[in-house]
FIVEX-476942 format. One record per residue (C-alpha): residue in three letters; y, x, z. Coordinates in steps of 0.1 Angstrom, whole numbers, plus 5000, padded with zeros to 4 digits. Each point is the difference from the previous one (the first is absolute). Layout:
BEGIN
resn: ALA; Y: Y; X: X; Z: Z
...
//
This chain:
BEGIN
resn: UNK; Y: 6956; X: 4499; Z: 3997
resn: UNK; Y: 4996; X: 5023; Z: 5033
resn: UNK; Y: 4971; X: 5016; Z: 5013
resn: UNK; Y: 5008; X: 5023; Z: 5031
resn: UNK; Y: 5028; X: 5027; Z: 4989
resn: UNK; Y: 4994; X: 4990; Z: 4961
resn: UNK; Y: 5019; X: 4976; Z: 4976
resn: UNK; Y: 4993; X: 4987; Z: 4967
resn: UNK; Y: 5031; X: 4998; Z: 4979
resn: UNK; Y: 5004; X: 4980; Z: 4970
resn: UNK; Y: 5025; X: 5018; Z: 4977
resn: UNK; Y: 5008; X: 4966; Z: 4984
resn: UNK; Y: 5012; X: 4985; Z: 5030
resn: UNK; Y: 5016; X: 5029; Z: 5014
resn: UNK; Y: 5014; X: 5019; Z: 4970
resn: UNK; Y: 5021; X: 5025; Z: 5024
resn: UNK; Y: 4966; X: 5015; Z: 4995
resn: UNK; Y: 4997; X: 5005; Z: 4964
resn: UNK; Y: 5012; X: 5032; Z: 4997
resn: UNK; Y: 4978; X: 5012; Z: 5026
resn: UNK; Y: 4971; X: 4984; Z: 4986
resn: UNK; Y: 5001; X: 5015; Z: 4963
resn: UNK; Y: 5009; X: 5036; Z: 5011
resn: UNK; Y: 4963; X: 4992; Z: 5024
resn: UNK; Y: 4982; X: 4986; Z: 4976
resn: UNK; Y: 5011; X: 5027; Z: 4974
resn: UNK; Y: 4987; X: 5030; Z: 5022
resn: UNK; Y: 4973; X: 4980; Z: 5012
resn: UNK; Y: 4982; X: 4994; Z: 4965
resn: UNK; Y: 5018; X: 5027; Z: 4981
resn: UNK; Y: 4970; X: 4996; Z: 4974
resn: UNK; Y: 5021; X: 4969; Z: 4990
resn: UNK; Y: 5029; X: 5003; Z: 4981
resn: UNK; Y: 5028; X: 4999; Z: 5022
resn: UNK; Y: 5024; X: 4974; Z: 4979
resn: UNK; Y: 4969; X: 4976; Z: 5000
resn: UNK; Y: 5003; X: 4995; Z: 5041
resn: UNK; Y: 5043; X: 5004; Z: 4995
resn: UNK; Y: 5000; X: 4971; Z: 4971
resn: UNK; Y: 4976; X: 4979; Z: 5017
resn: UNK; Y: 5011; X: 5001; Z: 5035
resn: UNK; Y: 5034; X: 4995; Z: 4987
resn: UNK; Y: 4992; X: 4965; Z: 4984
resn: UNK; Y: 4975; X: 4985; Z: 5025
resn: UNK; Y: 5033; X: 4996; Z: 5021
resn: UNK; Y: 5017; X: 4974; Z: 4981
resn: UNK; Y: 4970; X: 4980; Z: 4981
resn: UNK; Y: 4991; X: 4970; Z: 5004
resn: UNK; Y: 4958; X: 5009; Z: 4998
resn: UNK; Y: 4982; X: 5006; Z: 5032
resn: UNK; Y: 4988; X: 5033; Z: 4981
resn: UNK; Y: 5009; X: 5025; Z: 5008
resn: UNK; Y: 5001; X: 5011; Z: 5034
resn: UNK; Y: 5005; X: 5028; Z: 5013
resn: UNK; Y: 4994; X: 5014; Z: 5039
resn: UNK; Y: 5008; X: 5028; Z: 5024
resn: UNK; Y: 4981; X: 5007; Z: 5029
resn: UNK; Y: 5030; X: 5013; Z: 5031
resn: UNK; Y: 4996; X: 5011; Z: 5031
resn: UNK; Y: 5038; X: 5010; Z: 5019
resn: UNK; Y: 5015; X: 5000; Z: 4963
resn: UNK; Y: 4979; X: 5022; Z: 4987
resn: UNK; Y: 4971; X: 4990; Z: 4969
resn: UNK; Y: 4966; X: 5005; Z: 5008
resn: UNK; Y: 4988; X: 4984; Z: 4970
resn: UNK; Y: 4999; X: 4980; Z: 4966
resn: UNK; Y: 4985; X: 4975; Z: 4983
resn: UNK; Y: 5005; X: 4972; Z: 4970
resn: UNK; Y: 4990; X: 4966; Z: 4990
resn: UNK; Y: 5005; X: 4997; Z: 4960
resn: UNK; Y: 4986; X: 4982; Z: 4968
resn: UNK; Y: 4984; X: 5028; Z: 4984
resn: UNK; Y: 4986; X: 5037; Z: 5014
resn: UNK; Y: 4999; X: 5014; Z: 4971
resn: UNK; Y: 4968; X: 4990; Z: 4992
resn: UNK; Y: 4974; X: 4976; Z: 4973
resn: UNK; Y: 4999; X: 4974; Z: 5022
resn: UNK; Y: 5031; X: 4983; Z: 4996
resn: UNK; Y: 4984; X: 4964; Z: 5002
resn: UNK; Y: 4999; X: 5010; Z: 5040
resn: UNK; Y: 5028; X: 5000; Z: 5016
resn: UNK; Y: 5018; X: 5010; Z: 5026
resn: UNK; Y: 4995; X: 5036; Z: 5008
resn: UNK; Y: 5000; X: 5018; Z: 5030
resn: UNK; Y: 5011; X: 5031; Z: 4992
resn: UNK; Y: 5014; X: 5032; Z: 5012
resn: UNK; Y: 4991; X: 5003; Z: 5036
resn: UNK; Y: 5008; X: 5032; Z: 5018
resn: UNK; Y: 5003; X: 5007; Z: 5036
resn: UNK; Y: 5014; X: 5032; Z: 5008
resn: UNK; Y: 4978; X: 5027; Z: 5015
resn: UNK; Y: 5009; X: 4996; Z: 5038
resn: UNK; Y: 4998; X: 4966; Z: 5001
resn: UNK; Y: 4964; X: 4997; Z: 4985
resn: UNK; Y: 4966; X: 4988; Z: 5016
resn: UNK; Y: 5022; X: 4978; Z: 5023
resn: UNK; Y: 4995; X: 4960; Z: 4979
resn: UNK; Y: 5038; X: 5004; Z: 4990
resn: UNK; Y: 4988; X: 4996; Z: 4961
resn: UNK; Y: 4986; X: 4963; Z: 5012
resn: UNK; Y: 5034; X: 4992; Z: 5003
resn: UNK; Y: 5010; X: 5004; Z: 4966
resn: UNK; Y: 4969; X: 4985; Z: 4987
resn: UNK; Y: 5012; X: 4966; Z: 5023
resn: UNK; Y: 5031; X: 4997; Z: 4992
resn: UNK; Y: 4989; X: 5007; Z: 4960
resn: UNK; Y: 4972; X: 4969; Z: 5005
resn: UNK; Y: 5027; X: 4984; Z: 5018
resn: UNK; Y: 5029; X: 5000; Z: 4976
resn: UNK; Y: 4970; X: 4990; Z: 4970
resn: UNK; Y: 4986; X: 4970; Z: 5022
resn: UNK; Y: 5036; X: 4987; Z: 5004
resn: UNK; Y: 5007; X: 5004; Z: 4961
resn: UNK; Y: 4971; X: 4980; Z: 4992
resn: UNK; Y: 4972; X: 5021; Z: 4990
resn: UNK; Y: 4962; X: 4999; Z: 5012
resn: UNK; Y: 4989; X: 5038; Z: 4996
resn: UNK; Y: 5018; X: 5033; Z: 5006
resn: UNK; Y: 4979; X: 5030; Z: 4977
resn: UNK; Y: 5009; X: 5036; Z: 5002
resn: UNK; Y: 4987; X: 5028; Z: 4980
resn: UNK; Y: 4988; X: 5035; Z: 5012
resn: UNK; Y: 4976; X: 5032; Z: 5002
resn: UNK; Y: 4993; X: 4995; Z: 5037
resn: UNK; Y: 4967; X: 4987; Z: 5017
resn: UNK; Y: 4997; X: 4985; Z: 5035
resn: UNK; Y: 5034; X: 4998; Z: 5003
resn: UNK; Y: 5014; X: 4966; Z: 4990
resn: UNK; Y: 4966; X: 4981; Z: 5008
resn: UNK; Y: 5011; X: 5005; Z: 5036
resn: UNK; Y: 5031; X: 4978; Z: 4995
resn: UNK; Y: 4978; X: 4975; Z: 4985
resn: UNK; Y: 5003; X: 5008; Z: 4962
resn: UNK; Y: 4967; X: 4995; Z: 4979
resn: UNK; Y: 4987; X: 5024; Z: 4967
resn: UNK; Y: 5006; X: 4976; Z: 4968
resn: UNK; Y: 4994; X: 5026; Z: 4973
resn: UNK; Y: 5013; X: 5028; Z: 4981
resn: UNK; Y: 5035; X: 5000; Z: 4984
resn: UNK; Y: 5020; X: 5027; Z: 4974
resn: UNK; Y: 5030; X: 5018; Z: 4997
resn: UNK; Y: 5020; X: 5004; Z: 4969
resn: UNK; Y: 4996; X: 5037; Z: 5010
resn: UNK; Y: 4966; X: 5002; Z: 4996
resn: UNK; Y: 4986; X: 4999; Z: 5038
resn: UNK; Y: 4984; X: 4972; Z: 5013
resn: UNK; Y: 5003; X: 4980; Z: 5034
resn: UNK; Y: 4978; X: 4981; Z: 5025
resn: UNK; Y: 5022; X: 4961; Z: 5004
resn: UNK; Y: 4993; X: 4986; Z: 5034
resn: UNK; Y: 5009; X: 4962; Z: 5009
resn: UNK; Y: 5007; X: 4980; Z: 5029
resn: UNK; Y: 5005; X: 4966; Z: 5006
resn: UNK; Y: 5032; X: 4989; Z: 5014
//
């Protein structure tokens, strides 16, 4: 998926990437432990699931930014499912759309494995609702913290 300069890459079907991708995901959510992104990023190459995925944002070979679809976020509503999850754009490349991308190809990649709703779990207001996702309640951590869950059709 292209939009101008920007590419989405799916680091299970271009695993040239993976290496990339964990060392970017590692310092881009270094509040997760960094053998969680490593193990998982590792296996969703050769399963057979359509979760997970995992995506880069690139622009001339260089990341701009993250983000996941998976079966759990770490939180207490696991009969949801899947999860967008760990989006991140990089500084210089915000307030331009580019995070739309990853949300797409996210919907995308869950519409073609079958499944009606895409939910995602996070502090931030205003945000999401622009890209269509809806408010369906509260959710909880096993850390203790709690979490809006948004929803949207696919």
């Amino acid at each position: 998926m292209r939009r101008f300069d920007m590419e989405v890459i799916s680091v299970r079907e271009n695993p040239v990437w993976k290496n990339r991708a964990i060392a970017y995901f590692q310092k881009s959510w270094n509040s997760v432990l960094p053998v969680i992104y490593e193990d998982c990023i590792n296996h969703c190459i050769h399963t057979r699931n359509p979760l997970p995925q995992w995506y880069l944002l690139v622009k001339d070979n260089e990341i701009a930014g993250c983000a996941g679809l998976i079966t759990n976020d770490f939180i207490s509503r696991m009969d949801l499912y899947p999860w967008f999850c760990a989006l991140y754009i990089e500084d210089k490349y915000r307030a331009n759309g580019y995070s739309a991308l990853l949300i797409e190809k996210a919907k995308d990649d869950a519409r073609k494995a079958g499944f009606a709703n895409l939910y995602l779990s996070t502090e931030h207001t205003g945000f999401y609702e622009k890209h269509g996702f809806r408010y369906i309640g509260q959710g909880y951590h096993p850390w203790g913290d709690e979490s809006r869950i948004y929803e949207i059709d696919l």
